[in-house]
PyMOL Python script that loads the backbone (N, CA, C, O; Angstrom):
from pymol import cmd

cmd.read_pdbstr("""\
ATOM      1  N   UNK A   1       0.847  -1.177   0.000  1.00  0.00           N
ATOM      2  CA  UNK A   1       0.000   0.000   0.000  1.00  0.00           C
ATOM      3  C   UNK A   1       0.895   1.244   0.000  1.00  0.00           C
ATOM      4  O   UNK A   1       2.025   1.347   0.478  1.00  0.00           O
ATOM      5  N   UNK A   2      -0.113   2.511  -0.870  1.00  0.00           N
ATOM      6  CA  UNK A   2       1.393   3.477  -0.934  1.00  0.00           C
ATOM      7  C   UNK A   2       1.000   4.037   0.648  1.00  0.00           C
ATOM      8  O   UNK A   2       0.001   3.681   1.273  1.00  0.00           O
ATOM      9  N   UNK A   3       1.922   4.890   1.074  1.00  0.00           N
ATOM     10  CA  UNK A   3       2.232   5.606   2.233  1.00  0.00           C
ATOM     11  C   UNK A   3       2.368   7.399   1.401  1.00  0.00           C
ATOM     12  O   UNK A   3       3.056   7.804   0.464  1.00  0.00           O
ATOM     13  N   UNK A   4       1.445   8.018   2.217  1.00  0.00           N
ATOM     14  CA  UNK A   4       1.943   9.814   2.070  1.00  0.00           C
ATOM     15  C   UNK A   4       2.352  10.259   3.009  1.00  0.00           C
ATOM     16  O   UNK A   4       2.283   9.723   4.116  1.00  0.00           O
ATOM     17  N   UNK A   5       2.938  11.489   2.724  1.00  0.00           N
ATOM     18  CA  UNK A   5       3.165  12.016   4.577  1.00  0.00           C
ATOM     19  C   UNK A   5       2.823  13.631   4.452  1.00  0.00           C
ATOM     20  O   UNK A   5       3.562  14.130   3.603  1.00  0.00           O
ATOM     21  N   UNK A   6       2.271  14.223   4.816  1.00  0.00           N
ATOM     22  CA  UNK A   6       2.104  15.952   5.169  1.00  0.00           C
ATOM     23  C   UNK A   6       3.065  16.234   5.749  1.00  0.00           C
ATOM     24  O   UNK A   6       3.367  15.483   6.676  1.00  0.00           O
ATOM     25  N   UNK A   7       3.965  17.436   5.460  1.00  0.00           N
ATOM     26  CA  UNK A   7       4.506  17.952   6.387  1.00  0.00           C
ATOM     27  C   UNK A   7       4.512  19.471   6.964  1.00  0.00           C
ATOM     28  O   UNK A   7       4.902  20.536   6.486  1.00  0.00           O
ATOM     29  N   UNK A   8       4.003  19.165   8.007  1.00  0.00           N
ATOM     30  CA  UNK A   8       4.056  21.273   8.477  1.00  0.00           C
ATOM     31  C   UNK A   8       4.753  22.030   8.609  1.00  0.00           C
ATOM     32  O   UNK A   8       5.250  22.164   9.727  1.00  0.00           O
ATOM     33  N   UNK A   9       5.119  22.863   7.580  1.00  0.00           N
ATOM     34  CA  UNK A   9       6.140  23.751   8.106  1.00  0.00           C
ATOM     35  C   UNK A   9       6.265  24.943   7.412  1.00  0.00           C
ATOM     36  O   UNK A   9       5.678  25.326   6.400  1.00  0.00           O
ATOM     37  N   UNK A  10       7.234  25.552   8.194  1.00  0.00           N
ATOM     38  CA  UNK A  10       6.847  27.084   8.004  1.00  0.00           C
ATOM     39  C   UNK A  10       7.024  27.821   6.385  1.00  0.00           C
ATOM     40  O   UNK A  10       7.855  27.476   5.545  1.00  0.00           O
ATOM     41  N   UNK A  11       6.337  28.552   6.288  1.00  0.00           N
ATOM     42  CA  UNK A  11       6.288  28.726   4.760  1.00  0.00           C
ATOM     43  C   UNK A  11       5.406  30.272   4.415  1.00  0.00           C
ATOM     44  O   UNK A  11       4.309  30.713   4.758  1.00  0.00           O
ATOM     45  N   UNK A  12       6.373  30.709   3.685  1.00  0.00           N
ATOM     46  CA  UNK A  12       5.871  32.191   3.210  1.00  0.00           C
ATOM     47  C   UNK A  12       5.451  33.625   4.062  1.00  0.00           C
ATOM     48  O   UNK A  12       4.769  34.627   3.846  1.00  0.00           O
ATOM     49  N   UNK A  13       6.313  33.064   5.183  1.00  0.00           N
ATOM     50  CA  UNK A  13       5.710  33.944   6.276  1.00  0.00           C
ATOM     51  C   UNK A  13       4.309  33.369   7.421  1.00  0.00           C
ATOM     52  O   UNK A  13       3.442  33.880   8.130  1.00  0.00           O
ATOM     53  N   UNK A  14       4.673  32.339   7.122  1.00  0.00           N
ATOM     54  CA  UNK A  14       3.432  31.454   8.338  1.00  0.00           C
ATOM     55  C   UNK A  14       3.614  30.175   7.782  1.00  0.00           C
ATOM     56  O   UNK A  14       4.614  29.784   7.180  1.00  0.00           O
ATOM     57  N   UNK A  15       2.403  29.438   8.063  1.00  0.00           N
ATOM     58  CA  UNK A  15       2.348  27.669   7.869  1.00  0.00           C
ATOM     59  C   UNK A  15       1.773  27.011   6.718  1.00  0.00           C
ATOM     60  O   UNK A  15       0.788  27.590   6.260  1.00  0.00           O
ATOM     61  N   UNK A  16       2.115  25.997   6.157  1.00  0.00           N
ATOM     62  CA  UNK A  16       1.733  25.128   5.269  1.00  0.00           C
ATOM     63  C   UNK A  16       1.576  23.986   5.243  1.00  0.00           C
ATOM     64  O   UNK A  16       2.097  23.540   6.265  1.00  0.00           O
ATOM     65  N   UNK A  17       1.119  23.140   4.617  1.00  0.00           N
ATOM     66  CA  UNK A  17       1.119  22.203   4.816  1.00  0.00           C
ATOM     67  C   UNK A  17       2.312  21.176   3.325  1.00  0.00           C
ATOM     68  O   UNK A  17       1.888  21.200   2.170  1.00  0.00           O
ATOM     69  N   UNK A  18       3.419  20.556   3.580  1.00  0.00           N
ATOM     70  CA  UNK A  18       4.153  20.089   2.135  1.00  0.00           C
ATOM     71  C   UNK A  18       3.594  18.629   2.176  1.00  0.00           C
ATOM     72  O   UNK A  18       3.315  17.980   3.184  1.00  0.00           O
ATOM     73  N   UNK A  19       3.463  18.155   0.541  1.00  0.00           N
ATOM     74  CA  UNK A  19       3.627  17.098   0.185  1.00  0.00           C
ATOM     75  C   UNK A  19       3.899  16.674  -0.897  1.00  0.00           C
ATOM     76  O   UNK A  19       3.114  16.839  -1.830  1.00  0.00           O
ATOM     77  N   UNK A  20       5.103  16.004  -1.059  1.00  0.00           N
ATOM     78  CA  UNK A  20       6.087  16.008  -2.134  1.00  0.00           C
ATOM     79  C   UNK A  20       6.480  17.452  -2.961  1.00  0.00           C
ATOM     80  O   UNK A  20       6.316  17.782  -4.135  1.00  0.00           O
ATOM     81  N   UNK A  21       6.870  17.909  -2.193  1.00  0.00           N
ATOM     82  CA  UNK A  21       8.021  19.181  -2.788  1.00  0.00           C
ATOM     83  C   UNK A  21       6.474  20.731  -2.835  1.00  0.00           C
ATOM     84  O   UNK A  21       6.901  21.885  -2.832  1.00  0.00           O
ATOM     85  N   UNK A  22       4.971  20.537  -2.870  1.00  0.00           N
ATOM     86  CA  UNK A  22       4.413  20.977  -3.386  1.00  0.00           C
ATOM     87  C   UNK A  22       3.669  21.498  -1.526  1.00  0.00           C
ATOM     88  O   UNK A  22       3.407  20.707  -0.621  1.00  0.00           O
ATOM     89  N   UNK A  23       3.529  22.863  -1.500  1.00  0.00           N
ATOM     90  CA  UNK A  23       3.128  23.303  -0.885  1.00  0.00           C
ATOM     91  C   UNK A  23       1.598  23.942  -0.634  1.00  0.00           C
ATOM     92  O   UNK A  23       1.245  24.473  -1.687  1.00  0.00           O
ATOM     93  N   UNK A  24       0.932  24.026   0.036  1.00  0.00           N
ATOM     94  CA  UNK A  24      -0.589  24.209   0.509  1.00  0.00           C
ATOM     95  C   UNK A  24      -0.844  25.675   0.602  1.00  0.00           C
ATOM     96  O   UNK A  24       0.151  26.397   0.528  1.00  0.00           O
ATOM     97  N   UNK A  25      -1.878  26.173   0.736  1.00  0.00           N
ATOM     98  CA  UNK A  25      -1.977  27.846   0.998  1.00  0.00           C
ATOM     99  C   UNK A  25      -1.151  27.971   1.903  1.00  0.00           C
ATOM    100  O   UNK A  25      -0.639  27.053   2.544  1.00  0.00           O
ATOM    101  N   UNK A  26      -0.902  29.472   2.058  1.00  0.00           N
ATOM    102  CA  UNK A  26      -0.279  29.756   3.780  1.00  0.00           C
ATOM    103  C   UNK A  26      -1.209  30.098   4.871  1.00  0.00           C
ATOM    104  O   UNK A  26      -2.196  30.831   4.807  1.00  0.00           O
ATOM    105  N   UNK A  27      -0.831  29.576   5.689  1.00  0.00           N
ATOM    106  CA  UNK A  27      -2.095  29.456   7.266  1.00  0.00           C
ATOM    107  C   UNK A  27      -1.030  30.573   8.007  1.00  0.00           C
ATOM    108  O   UNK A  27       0.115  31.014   7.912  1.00  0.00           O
ATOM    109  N   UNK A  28      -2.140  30.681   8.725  1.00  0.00           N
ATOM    110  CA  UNK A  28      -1.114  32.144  10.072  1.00  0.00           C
ATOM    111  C   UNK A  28      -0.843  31.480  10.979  1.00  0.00           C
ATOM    112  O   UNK A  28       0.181  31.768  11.598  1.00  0.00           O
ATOM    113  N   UNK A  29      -1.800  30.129  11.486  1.00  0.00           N
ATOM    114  CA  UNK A  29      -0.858  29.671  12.468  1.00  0.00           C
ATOM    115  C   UNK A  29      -0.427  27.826  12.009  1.00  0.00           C
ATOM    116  O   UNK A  29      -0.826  27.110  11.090  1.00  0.00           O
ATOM    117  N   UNK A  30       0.505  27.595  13.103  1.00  0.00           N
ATOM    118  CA  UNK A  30       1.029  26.133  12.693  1.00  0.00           C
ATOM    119  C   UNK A  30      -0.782  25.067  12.906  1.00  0.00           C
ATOM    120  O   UNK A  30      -1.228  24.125  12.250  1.00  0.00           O
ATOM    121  N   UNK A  31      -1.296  25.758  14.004  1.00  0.00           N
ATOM    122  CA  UNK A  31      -2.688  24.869  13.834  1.00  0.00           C
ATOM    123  C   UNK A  31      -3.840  24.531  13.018  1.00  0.00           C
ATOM    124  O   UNK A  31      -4.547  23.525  12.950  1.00  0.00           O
ATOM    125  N   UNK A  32      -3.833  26.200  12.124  1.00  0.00           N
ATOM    126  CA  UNK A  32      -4.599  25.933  11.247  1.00  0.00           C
ATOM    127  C   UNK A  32      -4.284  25.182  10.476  1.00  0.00           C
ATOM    128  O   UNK A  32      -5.100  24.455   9.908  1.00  0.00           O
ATOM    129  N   UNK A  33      -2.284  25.145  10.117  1.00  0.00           N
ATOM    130  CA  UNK A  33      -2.144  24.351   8.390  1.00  0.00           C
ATOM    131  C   UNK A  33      -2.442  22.769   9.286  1.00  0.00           C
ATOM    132  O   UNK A  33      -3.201  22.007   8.687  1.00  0.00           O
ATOM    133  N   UNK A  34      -2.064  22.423  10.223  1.00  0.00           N
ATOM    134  CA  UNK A  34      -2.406  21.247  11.039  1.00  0.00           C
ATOM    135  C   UNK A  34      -3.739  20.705  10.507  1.00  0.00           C
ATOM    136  O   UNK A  34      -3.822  19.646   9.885  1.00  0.00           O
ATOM    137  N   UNK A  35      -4.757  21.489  10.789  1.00  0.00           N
ATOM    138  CA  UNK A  35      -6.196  21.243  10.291  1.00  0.00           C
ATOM    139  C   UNK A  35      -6.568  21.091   9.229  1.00  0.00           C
ATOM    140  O   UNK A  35      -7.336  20.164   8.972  1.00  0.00           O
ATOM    141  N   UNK A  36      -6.081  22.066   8.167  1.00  0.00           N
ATOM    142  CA  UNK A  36      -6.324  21.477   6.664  1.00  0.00           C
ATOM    143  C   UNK A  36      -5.790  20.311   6.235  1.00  0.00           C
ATOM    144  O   UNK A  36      -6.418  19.412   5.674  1.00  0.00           O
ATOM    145  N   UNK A  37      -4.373  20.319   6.552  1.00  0.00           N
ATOM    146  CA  UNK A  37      -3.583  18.844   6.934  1.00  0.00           C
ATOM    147  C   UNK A  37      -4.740  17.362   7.091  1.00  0.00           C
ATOM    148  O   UNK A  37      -5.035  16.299   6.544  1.00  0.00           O
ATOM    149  N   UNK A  38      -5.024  18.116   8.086  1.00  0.00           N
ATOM    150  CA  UNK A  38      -5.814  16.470   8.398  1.00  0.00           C
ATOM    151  C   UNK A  38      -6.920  16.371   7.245  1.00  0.00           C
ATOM    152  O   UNK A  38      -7.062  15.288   6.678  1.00  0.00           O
ATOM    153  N   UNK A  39      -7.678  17.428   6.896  1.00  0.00           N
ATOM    154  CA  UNK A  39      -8.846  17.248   6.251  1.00  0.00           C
ATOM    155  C   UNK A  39      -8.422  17.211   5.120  1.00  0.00           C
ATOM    156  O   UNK A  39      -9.480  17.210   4.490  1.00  0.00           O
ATOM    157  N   UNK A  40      -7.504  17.173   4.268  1.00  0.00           N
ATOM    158  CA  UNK A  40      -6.420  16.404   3.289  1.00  0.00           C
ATOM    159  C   UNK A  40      -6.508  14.953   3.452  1.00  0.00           C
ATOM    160  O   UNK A  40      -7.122  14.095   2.818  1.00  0.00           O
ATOM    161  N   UNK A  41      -5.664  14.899   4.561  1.00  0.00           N
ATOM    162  CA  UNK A  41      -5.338  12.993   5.154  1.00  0.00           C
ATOM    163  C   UNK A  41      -6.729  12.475   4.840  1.00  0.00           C
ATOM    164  O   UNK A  41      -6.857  11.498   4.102  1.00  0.00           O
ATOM    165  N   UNK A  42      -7.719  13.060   5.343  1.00  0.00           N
ATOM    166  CA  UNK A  42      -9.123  12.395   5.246  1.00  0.00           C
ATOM    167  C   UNK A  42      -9.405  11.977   4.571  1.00  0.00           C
ATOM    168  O   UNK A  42      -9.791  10.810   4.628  1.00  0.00           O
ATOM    169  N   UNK A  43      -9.378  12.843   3.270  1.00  0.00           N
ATOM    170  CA  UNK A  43      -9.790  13.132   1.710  1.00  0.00           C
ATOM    171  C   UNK A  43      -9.404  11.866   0.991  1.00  0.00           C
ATOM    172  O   UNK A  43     -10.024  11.116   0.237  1.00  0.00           O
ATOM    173  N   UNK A  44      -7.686  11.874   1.662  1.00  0.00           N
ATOM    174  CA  UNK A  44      -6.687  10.730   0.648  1.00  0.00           C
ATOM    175  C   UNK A  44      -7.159   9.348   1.273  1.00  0.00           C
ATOM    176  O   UNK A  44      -6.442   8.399   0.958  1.00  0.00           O
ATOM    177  N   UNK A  45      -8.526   8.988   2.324  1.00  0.00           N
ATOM    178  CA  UNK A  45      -8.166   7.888   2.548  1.00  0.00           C
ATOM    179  C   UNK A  45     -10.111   7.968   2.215  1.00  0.00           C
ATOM    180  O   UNK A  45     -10.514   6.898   2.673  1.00  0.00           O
ATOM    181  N   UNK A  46     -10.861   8.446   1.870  1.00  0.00           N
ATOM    182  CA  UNK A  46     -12.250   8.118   1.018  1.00  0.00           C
ATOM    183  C   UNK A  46     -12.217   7.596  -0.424  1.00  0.00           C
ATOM    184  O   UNK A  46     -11.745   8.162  -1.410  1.00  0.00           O
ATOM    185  N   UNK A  47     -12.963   6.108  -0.326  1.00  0.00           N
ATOM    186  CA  UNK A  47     -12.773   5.674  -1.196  1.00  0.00           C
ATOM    187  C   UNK A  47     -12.883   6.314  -2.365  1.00  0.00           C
ATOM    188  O   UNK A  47     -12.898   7.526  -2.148  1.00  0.00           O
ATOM    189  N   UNK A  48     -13.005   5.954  -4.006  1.00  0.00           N
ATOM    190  CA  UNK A  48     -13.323   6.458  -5.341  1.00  0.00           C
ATOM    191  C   UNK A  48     -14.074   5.409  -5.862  1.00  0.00           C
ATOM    192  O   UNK A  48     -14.381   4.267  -5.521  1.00  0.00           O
ATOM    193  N   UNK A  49     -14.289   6.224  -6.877  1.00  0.00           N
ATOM    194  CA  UNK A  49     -15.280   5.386  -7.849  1.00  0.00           C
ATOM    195  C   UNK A  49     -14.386   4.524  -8.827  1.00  0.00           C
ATOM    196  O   UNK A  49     -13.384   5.030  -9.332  1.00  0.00           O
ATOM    197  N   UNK A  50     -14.833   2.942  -9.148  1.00  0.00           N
ATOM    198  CA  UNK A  50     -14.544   2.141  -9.985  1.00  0.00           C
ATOM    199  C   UNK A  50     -13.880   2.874 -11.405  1.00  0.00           C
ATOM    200  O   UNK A  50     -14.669   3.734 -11.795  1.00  0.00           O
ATOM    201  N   UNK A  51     -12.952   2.804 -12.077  1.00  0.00           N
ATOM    202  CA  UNK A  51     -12.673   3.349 -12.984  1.00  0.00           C
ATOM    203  C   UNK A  51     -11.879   2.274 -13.999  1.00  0.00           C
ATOM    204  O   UNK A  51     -11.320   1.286 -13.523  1.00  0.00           O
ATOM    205  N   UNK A  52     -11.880   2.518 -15.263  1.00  0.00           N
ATOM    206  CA  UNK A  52     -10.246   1.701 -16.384  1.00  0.00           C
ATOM    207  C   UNK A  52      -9.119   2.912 -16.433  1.00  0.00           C
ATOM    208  O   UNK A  52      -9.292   4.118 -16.608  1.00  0.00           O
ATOM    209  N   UNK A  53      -8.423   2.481 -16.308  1.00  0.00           N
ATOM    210  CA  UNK A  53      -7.253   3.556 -16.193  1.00  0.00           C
ATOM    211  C   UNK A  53      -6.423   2.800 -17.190  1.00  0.00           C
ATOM    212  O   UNK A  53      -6.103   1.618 -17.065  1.00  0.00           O
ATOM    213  N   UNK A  54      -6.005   3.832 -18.502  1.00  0.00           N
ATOM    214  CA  UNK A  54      -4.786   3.534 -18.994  1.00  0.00           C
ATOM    215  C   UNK A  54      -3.904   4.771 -19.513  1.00  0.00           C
ATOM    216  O   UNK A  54      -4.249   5.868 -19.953  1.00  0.00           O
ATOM    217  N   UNK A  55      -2.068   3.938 -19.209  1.00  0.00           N
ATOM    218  CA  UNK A  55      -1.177   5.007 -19.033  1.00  0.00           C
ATOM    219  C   UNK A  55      -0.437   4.504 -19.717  1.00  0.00           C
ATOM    220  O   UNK A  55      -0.695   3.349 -20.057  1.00  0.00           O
ATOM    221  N   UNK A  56       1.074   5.289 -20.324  1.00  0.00           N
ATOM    222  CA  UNK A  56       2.174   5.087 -20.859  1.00  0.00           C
ATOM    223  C   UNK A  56       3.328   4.859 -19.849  1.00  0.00           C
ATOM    224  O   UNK A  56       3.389   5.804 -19.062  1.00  0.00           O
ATOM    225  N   UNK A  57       4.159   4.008 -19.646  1.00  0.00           N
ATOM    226  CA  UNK A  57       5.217   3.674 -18.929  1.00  0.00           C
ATOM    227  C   UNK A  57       6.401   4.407 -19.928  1.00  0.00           C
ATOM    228  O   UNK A  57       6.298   4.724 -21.113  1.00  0.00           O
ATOM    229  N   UNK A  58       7.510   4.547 -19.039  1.00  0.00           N
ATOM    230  CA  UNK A  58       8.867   5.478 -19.424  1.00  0.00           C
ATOM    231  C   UNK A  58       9.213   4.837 -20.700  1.00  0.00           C
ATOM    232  O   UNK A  58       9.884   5.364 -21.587  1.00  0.00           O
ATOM    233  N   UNK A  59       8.516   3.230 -20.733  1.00  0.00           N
ATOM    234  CA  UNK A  59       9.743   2.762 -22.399  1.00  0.00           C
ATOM    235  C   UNK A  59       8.688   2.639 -23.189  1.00  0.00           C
ATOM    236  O   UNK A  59       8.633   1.565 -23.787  1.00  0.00           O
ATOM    237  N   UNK A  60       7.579   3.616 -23.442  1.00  0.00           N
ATOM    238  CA  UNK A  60       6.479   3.745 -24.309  1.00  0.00           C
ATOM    239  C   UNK A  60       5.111   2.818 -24.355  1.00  0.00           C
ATOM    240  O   UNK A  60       4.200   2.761 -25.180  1.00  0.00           O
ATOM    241  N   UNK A  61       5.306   2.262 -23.370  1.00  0.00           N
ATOM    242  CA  UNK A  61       4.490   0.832 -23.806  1.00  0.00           C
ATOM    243  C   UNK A  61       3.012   1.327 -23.022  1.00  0.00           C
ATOM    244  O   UNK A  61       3.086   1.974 -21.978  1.00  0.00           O
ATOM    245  N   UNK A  62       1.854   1.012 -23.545  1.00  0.00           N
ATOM    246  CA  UNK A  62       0.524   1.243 -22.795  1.00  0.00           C
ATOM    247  C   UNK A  62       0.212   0.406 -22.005  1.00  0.00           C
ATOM    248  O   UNK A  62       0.811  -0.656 -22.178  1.00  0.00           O
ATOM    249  N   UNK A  63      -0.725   0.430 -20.908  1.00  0.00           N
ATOM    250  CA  UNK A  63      -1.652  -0.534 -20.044  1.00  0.00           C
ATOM    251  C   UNK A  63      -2.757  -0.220 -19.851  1.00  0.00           C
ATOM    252  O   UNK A  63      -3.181   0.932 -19.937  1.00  0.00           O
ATOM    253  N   UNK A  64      -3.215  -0.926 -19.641  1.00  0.00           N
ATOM    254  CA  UNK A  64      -4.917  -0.817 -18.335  1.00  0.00           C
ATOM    255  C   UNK A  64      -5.061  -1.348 -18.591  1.00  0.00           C
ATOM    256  O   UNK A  64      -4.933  -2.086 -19.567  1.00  0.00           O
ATOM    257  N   UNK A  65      -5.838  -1.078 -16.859  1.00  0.00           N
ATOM    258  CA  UNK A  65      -5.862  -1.466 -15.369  1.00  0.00           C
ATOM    259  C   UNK A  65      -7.660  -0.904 -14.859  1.00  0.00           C
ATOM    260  O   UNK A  65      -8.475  -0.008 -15.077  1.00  0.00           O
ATOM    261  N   UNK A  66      -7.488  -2.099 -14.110  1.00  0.00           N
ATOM    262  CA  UNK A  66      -9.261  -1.642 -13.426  1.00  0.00           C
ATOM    263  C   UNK A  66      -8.442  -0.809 -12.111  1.00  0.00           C
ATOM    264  O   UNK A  66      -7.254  -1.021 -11.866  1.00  0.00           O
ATOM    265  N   UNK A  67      -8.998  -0.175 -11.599  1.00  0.00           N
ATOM    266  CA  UNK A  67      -8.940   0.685 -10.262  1.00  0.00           C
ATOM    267  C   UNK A  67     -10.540   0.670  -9.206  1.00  0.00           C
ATOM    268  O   UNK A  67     -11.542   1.298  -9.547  1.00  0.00           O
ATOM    269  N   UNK A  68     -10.475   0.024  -8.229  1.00  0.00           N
ATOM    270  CA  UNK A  68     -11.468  -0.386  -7.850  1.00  0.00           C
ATOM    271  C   UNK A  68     -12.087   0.757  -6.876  1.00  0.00           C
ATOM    272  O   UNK A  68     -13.272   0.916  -6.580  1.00  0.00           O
ATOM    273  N   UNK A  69     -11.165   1.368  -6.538  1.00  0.00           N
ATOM    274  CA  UNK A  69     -11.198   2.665  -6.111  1.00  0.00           C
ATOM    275  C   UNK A  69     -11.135   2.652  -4.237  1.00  0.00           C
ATOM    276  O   UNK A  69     -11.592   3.509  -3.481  1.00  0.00           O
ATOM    277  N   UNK A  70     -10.538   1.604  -3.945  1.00  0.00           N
ATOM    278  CA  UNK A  70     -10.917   1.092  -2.634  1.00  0.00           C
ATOM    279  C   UNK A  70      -9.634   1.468  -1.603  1.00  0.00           C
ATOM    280  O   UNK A  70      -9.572   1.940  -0.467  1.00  0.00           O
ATOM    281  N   UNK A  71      -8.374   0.887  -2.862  1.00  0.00           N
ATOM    282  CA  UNK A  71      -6.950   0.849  -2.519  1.00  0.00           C
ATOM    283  C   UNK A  71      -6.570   2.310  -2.648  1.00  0.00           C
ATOM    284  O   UNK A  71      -6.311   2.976  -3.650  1.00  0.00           O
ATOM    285  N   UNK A  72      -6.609   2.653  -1.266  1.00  0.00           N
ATOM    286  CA  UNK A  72      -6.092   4.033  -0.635  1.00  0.00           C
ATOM    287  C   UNK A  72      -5.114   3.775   0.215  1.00  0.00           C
ATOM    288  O   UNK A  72      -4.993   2.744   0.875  1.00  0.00           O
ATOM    289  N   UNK A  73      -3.912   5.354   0.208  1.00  0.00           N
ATOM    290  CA  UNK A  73      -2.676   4.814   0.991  1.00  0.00           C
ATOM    291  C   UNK A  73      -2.927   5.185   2.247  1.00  0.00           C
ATOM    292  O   UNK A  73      -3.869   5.871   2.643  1.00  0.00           O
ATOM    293  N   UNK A  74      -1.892   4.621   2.976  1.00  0.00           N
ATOM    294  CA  UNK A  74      -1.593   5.481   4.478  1.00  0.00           C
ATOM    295  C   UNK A  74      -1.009   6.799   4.388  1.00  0.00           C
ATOM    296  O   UNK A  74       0.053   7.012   3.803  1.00  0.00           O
ATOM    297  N   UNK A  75      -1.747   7.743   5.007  1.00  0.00           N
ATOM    298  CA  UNK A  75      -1.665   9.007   5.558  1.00  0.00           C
ATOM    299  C   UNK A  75      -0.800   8.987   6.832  1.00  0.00           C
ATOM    300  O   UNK A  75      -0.988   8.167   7.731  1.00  0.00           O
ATOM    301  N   UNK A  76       0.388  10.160   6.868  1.00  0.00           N
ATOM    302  CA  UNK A  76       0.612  10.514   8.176  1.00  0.00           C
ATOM    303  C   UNK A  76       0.766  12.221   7.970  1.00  0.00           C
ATOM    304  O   UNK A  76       0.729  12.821   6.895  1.00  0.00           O
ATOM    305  N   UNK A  77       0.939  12.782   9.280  1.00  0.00           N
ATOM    306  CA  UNK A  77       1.448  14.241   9.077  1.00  0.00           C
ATOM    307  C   UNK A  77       2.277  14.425  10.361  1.00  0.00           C
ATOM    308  O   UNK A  77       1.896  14.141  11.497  1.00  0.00           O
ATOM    309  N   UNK A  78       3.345  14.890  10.048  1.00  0.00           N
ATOM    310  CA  UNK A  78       4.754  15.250  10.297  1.00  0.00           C
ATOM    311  C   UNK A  78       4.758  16.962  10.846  1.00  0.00           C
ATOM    312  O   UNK A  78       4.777  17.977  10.149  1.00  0.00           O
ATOM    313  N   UNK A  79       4.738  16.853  12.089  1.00  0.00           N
ATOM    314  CA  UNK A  79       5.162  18.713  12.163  1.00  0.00           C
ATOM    315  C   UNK A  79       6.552  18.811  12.441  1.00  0.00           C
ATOM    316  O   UNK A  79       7.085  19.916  12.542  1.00  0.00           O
TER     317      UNK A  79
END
""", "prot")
cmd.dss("prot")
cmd.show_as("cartoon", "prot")
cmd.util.cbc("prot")
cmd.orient("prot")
């Protein structure tokens, strides 16, 4: 299962929330980005809808794939 992680920290003159290199609005305090944080985490762990998914891999080649929409990762957040 994949794993994400939030991380809080300070950013632009107050708080954010990072995940993977990509940063969240700026919050004024470390609690608020805390809070959107979680209601993120939440988000990433409600299931989706059934879908076919198809993609190109790096050596050109196509696939699909059913996505059942069930397989959600683990969430953590990091201050």
């Amino acid at each position: 299962m994949a794993r994400i992680v939030y991380r809080i920290v300070q950013h632009d003159g107050g708080w954010a929330y990072q995940l993977d290199g990509a940063f969240s609005e700026t919050y004024r305090s470390h609690d608020a980005a805390m809070q959107a944080a979680r209601r993120a985490a939440a988000e990433q762990k409600m299931p989706g809808a059934a879908a076919e998914i198809e993609y190109e891999d790096a050596d050109g080649k196509w696939h699909s794939e059913h996505a059942g929409g069930h397989d959600r990762p683990d969430v953590d957040i990091v201050e």
